[in-house]
SEKOLLO-913004 format. One record per residue (C-alpha): residue in one letter; x, y, z. Coordinates in steps of 0.1 Angstrom, whole numbers, m for minus. Layout:
   residuo       u       v       w
         a       X       Y       Z
...
//
This chain:
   residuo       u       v       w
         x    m415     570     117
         x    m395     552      92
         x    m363     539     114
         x    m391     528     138
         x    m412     504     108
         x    m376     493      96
         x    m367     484     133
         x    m402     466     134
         x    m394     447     104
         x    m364     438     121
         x    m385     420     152
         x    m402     400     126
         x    m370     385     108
         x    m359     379     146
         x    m392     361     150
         x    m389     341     123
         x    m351     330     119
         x    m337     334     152
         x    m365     332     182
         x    m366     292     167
         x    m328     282     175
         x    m327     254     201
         x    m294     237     191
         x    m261     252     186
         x    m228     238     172
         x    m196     252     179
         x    m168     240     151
         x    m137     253     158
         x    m101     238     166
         x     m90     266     185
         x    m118     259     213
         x    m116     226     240
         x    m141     203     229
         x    m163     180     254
         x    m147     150     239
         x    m112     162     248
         x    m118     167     282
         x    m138     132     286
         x     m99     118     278
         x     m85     131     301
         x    m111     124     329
         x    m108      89     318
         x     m66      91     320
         x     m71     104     351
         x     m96      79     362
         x     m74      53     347
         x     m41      61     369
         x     m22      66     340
         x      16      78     344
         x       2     112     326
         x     m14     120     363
         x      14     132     389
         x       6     134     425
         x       4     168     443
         x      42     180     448
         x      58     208     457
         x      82     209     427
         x      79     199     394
         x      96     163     390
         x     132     166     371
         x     126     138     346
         x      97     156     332
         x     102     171     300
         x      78     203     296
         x      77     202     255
         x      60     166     253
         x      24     164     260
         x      12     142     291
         x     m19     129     274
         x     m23     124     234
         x     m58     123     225
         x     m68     106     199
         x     m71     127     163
         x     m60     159     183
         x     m28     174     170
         x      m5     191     196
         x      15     221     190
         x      24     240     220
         x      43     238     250
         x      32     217     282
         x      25     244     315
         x      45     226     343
         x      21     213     373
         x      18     237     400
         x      28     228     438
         x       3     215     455
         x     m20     203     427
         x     m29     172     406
         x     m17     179     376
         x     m31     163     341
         x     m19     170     309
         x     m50     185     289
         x     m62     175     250
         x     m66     213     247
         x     m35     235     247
         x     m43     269     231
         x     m42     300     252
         x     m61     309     278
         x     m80     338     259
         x     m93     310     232
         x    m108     287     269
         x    m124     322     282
         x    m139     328     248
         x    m157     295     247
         x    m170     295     278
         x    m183     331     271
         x    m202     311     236
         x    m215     284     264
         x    m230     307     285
         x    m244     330     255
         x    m261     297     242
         x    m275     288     276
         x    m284     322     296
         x    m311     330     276
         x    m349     324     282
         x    m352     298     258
         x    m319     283     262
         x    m300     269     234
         x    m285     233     234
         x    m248     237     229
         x    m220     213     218
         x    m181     221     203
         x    m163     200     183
         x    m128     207     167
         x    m138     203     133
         x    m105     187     119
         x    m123     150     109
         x    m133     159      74
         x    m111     138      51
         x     m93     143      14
         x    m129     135      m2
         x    m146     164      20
         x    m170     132      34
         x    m180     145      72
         x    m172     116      98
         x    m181     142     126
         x    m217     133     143
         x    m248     138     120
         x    m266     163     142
         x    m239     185     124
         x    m262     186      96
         x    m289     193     115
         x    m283     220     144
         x    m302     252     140
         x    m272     274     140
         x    m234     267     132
         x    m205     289     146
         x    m175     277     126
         x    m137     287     126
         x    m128     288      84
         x     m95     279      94
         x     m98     243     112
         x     m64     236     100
         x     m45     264     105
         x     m40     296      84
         x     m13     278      58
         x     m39     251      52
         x     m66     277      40
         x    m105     273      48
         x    m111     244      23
         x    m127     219      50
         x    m148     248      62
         x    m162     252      28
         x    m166     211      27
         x    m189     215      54
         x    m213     245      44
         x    m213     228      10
         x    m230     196      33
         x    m249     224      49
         x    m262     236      16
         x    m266     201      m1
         x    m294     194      32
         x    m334     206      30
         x    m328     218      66
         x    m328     257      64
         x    m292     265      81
         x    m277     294      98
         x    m237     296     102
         x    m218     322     116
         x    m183     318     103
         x    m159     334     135
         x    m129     337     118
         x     m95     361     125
         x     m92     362      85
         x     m64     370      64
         x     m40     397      88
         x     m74     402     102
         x     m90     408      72
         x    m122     391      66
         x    m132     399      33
         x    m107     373      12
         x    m127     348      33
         x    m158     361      25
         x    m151     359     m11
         x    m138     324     m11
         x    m171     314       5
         x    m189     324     m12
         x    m171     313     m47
         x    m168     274     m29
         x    m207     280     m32
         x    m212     285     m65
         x    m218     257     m91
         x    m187     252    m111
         x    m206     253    m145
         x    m227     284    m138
         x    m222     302    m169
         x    m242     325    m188
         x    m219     328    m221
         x    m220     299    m240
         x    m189     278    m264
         x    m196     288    m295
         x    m203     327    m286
         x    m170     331    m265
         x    m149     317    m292
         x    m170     342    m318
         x    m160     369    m293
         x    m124     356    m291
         x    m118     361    m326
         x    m131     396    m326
         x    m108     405    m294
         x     m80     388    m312
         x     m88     410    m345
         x     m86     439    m322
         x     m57     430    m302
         x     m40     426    m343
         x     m50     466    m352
         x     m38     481    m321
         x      m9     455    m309
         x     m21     455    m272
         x     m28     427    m251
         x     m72     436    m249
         x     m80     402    m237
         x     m60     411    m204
         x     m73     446    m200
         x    m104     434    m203
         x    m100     401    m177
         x     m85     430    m153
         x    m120     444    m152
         x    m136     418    m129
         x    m116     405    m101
         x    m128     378     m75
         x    m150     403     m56
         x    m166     424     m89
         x    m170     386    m100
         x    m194     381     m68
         x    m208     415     m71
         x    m225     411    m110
         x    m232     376     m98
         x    m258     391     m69
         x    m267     423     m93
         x    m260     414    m130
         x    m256     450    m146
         x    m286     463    m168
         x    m270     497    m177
         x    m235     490    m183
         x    m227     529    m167
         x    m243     526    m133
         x    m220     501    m123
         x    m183     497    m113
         x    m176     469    m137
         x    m197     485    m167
         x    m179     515    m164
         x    m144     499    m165
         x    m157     481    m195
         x    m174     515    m208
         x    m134     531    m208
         x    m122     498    m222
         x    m146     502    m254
         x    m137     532    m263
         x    m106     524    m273
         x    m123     497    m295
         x    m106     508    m338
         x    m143     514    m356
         x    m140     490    m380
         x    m137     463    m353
         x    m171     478    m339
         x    m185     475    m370
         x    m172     432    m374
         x    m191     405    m371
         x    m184     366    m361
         x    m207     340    m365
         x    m218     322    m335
         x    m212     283    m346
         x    m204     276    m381
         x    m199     300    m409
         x    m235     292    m422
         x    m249     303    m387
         x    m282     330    m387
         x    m268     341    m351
         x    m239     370    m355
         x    m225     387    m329
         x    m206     424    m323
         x    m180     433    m300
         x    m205     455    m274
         x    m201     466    m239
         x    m225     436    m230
         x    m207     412    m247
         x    m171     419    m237
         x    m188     421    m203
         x    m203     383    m208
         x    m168     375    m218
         x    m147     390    m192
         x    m173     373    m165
         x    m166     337    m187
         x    m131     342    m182
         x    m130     348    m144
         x    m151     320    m141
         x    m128     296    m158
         x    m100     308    m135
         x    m124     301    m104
         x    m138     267    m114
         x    m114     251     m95
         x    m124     264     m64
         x    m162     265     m74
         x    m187     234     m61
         x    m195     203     m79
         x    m227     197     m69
         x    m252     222     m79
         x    m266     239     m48
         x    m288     263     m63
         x    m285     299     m67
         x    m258     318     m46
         x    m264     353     m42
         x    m245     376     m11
         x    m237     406      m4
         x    m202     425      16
         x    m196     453      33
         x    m175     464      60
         x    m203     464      86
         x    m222     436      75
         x    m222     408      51
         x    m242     376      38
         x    m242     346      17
         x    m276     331       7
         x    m284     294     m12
         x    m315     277      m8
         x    m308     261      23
         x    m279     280      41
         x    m279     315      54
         x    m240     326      62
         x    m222     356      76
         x    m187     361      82
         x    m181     376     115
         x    m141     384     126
         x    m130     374     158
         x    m122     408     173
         x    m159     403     183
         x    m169     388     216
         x    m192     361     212
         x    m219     378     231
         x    m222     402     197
         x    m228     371     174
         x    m268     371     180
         x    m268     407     173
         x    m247     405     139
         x    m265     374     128
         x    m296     399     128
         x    m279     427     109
         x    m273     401      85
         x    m307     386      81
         x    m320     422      78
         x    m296     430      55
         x    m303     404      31
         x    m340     417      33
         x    m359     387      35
         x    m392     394      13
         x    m424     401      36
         x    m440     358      22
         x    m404     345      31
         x    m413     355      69
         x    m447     346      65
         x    m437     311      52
         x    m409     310      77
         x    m428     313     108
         x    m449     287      94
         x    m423     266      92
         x    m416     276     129
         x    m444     267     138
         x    m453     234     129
         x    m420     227     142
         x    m426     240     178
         x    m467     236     181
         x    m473     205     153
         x    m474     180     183
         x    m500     198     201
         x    m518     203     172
         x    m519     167     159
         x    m532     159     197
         x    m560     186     192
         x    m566     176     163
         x    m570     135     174
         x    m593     146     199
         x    m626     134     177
         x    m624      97     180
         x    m651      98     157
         x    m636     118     131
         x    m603      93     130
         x    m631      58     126
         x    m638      78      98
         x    m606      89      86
         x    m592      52      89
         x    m626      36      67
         x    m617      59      39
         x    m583      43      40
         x    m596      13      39
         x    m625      14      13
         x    m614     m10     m16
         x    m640       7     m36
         x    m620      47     m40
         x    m595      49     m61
         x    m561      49     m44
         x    m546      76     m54
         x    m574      99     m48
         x    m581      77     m17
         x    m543      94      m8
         x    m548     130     m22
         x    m578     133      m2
         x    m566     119      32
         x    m531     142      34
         x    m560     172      23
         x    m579     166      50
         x    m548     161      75
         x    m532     193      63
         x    m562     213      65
         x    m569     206     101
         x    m533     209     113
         x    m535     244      97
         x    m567     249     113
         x    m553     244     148
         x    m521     269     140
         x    m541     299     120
         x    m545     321     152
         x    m508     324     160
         x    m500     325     122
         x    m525     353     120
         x    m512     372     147
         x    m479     372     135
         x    m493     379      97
         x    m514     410     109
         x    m484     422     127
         x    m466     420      92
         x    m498     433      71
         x    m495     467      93
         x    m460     473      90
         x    m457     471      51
         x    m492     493      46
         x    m474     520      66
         x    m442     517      47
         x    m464     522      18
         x    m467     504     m17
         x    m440     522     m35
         x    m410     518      m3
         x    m424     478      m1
         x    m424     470     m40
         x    m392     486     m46
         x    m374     472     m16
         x    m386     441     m18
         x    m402     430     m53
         x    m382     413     m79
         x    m354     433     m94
         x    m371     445    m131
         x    m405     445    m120
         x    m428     469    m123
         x    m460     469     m97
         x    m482     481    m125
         x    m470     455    m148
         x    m493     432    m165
         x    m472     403    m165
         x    m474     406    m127
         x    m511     397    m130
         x    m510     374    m156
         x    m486     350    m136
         x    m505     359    m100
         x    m543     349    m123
         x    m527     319    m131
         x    m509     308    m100
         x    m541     314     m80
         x    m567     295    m108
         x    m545     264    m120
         x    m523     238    m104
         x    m499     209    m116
         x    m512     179    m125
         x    m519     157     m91
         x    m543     129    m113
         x    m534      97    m128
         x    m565     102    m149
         x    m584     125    m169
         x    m606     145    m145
         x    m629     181    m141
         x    m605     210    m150
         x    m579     194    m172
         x    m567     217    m191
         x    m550     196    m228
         x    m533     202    m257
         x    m543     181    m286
         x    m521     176    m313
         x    m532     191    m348
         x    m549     168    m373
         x    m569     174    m401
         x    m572     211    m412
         x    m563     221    m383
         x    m523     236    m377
         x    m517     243    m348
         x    m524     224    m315
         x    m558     234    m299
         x    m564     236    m261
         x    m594     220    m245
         x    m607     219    m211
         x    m624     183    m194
         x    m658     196    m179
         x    m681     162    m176
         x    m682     156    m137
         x    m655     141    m116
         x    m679     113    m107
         x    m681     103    m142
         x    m644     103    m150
         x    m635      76    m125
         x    m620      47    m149
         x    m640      13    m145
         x    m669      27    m122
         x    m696      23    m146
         x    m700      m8    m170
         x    m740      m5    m178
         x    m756      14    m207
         x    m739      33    m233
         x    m706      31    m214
         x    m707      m9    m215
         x    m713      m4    m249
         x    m680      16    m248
         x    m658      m9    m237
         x    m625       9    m222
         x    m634      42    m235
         x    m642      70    m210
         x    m669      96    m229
         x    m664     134    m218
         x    m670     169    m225
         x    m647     187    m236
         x    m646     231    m247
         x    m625     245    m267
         x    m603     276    m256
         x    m595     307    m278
         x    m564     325    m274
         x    m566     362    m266
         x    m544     391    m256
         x    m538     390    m215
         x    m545     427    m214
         x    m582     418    m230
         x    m584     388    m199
         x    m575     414    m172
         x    m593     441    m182
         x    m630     418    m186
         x    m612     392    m158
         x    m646     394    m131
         x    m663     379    m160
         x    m650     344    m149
         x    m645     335    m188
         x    m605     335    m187
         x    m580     311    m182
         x    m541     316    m179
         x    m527     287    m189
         x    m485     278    m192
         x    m479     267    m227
         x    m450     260    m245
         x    m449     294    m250
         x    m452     309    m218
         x    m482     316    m196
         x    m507     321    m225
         x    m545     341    m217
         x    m577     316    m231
         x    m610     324    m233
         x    m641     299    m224
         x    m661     313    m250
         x    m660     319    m286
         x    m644     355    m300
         x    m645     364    m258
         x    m686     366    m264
         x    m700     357    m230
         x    m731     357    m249
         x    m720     331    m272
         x    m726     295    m263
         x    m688     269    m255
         x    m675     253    m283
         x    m682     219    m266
         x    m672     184    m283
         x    m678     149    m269
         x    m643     130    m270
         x    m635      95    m259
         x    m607      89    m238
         x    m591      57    m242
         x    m580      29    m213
         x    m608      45    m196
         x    m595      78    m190
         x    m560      64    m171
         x    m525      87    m181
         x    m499      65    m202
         x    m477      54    m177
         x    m450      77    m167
         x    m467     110    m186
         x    m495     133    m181
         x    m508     121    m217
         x    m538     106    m226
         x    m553      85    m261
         x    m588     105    m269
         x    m607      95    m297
         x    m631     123    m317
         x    m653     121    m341
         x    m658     138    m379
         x    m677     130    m409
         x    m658     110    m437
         x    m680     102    m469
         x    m713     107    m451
         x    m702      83    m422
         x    m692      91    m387
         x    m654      81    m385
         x    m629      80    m348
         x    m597      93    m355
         x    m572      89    m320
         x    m555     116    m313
         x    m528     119    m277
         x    m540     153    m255
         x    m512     162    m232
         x    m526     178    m198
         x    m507     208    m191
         x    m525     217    m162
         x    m552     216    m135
         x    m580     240    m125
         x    m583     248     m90
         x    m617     232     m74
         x    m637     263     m78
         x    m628     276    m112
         x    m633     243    m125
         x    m668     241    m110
         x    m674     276    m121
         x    m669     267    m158
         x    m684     232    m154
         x    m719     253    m141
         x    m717     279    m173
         x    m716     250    m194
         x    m750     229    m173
         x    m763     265    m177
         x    m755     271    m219
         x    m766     232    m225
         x    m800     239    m206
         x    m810     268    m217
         x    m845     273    m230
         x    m857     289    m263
         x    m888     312    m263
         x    m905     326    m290
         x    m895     365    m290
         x    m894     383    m323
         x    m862     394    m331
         x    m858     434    m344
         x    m861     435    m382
         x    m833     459    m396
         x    m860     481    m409
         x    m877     485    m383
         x    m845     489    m358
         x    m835     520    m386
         x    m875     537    m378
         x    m861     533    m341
         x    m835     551    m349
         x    m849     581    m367
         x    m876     579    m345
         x    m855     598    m320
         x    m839     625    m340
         x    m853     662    m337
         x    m870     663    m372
         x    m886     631    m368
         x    m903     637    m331
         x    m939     644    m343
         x    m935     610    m366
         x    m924     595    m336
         x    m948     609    m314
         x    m977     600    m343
         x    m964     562    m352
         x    m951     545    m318
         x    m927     510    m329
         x    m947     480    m328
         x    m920     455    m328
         x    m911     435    m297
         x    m876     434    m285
         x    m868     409    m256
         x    m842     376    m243
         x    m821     369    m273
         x    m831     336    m293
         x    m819     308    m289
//
């Protein structure tokens, strides 16, 4: 039951990252190439001497070494075939062996017998400069999957233009595939592998700062002085190229389940005691921050070291995390944008679809990768017919087009709104094949069950039961960034301390949206304002996350990302739903608009000085924005608190509430039974 979910899985990573392909890109200087044999269909069409006439021997002044035709950019290395009798004979741009023609024609017809066929072009691959700056056509960049030799120079030349072009790959927003069809090193495809993936990897990647490595070098040094033996080599020994790769995808958490923490286990035994025992200050002498010479950190050092001895090979440009994985049957390299595996050419190219999969699988693409991917998909394929469903209402588009042009809405909100309503109905028109394909995916991982799914797929330290897990999920699904140039309903700010106060407090905007629109209203009290934008804000109280989850269908709590984290705030006083919001009427200044550039805001508030009202300006940085409906939500509890009506209830006098009390214990049942309570208990006062 379990092959046959994995193998379903597998249908869905097809689905998504393969069943889209339309274009293919052959780069490989071992292939003929559609521009090569244009050439020499124009030399032949241009009666050049390279074209002999039909004869029945092969003409004595021709000299068999020398190509007929030199195309240009193409370099020639092998031996001319003489004509043969009988036969026009034209000296081709392309003169590897046979087996290298049969192989791309076997790639052309992969790409194109299929049901969907795939467009297919080749191209040699060898017009990538000393500066790594592509000159080859720009649908290179953009082709859905890339088959590419690593060696387009030849094996002495190494794979260093190959690399130049999946770094362009990367550097692109356009998700790429590339199969790299290589013959290796003696066959070997693993060195290439490696260097791939280290031409990948951002050359100041680092995890082991200056000051700490030359803390740690004096403590190595102090050890290599007791013992006389050259540590810092043993320990650089530890991580070669590949076990470099290897902590890169899986840093080691418990230095003895891994390769590289055991060698570095063994290694630290050896370690005199007293050196165990040292300490170097990280930074100057007067430095809080000491270190010790620990498995951890002679690991952090020996991973430093190999990366200074790969920066020279490593990337420039920063091309996000690179994380792969290889083994003899199967292997990948993932980056944001590029997807690569490394397949050697003792496989016929009618394999390559069928180890592209493996790969994908193998990297386990997390269940709301495929979901997001086969969105992606399609918009690509079905956005068109959408967009014409969609542009069917003629009425709905007059109307569309007079909010774009009504002077009277803000622009910016003019803008939000417009690409909200766009989006939504475009998604509207695609939800039934999305859902389809998300239902298929819903099934498979409930009978996989939670624990296989989370530990397969969840993030590596993660616990499903963990609260953080929440705490992020509460906050990702109630707040949003900033998408205002003003203060509006469900800004979330911090306001600097002043006064007694110590700390910054955090306040949340509630006075309605329509209200917060800078320079609609100029009567009444807010003409009498001038630029200053009145609103409502409530104060939020900090409390523990595990007291927000556990009361979290209470709607009171907030998750908010602070300065120090994602941070659990509470609407109400002390958590007390029964309580009424800490509100305060603030002032915003320039009528509620964000200094330019920043989320910030001037507010002005109020407090008594010397039996006078006094404004004292304070600047409230928004830190984030509530999602429509929690906003409104906490916007309707405040309308609710501020009109709430008193009623005259008698509260229960202490007294009386300790006669309640004894009136229900055994000895006092016959008083109880003799002297009912007369007091009233009822709604709590206001």
């Amino acid at each position: 039951m379990s092959e046959v979910l994995e193998q379903e899985y597998e249908k869905l990573v097809r689905e998504v990252y393969i069943a889209p392909i339309r274009s293919v890109i052959v780069v490989d200087d071992d292939f003929p190439t559609l521009d090569g044999l244009l050439e020499a269909e124009a030399a032949i069409s241009s009666g050049t001497p390279n074209v002999s006439e039909p004869s029945a021997e092969k003409p004595a002044e021709q000299d068999a070494s020398k190509p007929l035709i030199e195309p240009r950019g193409i370099e020639q290395s092998k031996q001319t075939p003489a004509p043969v009798a009988g036969e026009a004979y034209v000296r081709p741009p392309f003169e590897g062996p046979k087996k290298d023609v049969n192989r791309v024609r076997e790639l052309v017809a992969v790409c194109r017998n299929r049901d969907r066929p795939w467009l297919v072009d080749v191209h040699d691959g060898k017009e990538v400069d000393a500066k790594d700056e592509l000159k080859i056509a720009p649908y290179l960049h953009h082709s859905d999957l890339m088959i590419l030799d690593y060696h387009l120079m030849g094996v002495d030349q190494g794979g260093d233009k190959a690399i130049a072009i999946m770094r362009k790959l990367a550097a692109n927003h356009h998700f790429n595939l590339v199969i790299v069809y290589t013959r290796g090193y003696e066959g070997s495809i693993q060195t290439v592998f490696g260097e791939i993936a280290i031409g990948l990897t951002h050359n100041k990647r680092t995890s082991l700062s200056d000051a700490k490595k030359e803390a740690l070098d004096s403590l190595i040094g102090a050890w290599e002085d007791e013992e006389g033996d050259d540590v810092s080599e043993r320990l650089r020994s530890c991580i070669d190229r590949n076990a470099y790769l290897e902590e890169l995808a899986t840093p080691t958490t418990n230095p003895g389940g891994s390769t590289i923490g055991r060698r570095i286990l063994d290694l630290f035994k050896d370690c005199p005691p007293e050196i165990k025992k040292r300490t170097a200050p990280v930074g100057s002498e007067e430095s809080q921050e000491k270190v010790r010479l620990d498995p951890k950190n002679m690991l952090q050092w020996a991973m430093a070291e190999r990366h200074h001895r790969l920066k020279s090979e490593m990337s420039e440009a920063d091309l996000g995390e690179v994380v792969s994985k290889f083994d003899e049957d199967v292997n990948w390299i993932r980056t944001n944008s590029l997807f690569v595996t490394v397949v050697n050419k003792k496989h016929e190219p009618h394999e390559l679809e069928g180890m592209l999969l493996r790969a994908l699988n193998a990297w386990g693409p997390v269940p709301h990768q495929l979901l997001m991917g086969k969105m992606r998909a399609q918009m690509d394929e079905k956005g068109v017919i959408a967009e014409a469903e969609v542009l069917t209402d003629k009425f709905v588009q007059a109307g569309w087009l007079l909010e774009m042009l009504d002077g009277k809405m803000d622009r910016d909100r003019a803008v939000r709104h417009s690409i909200d309503r766009h989006w939504e109905a475009l998604g509207d028109k695609m939800r039934a094949d999305i859902g389809s394909f998300a239902s298929r995916l819903f099934d498979n991982l409930r009978l996989r069950g939670r624990e296989e799914i989370f530990a397969k797929y969840g993030a590596k330290g993660i616990g499903a039961d963990d609260e953080e897990v929440l705490t992020h999920l509460n906050h990702y699904y109630s707040t949003k960034p900033v998408d205002r140039s003003h203060l509006t309903t469900g800004h979330v700010f911090e306001v600097e301390a002043s006064g007694s106060e110590k700390d910054p407090t955090y306040w949340v905007c509630l006075s309605p949206a329509c209200d917060l629109v800078p320079g609609q209203k100029t009567g009444g009290w807010k003409g009498r304002l001038g630029d200053h934008m009145p609103f409502m804000a409530v104060s939020l109280t900090r409390v523990t996350a595990q007291l927000a989850l556990e009361r979290i269908n209470e709607n009171a709590f907030l998750f908010v990302q602070t300065g120090s984290g994602i941070e659990a705030f509470t609407f109400y006083p002390s958590a007390d739903v029964t309580s009424m919001p800490a509100w305060e009427q603030m002032f915003a200044g320039n009528g509620g608009r964000f200094i330019a550039g920043t989320a910030t805001v001037k507010v002005e508030r109020t407090r008594e000085e010397n039996g006078s009202l006094k404004t004292h300006h304070s600047v409230a940085k928004v830190v984030c924005q509530l999602r429509y409906e929690y906003a409104l939500n906490l916007l309707q509890r405040l309308g609710g608190s501020l009109s709430r009506i008193g009623l005259d209830f008698r509260k229960q006098s202490a007294d009386t509430a300790s006669v309640a009390a004894s009136a229900f214990s055994p000895q006092a049942s016959a008083i109880a039974e003799a002297q009912p309570l007369t007091a009233v208990g009822g709604n709590r006062a206001a």
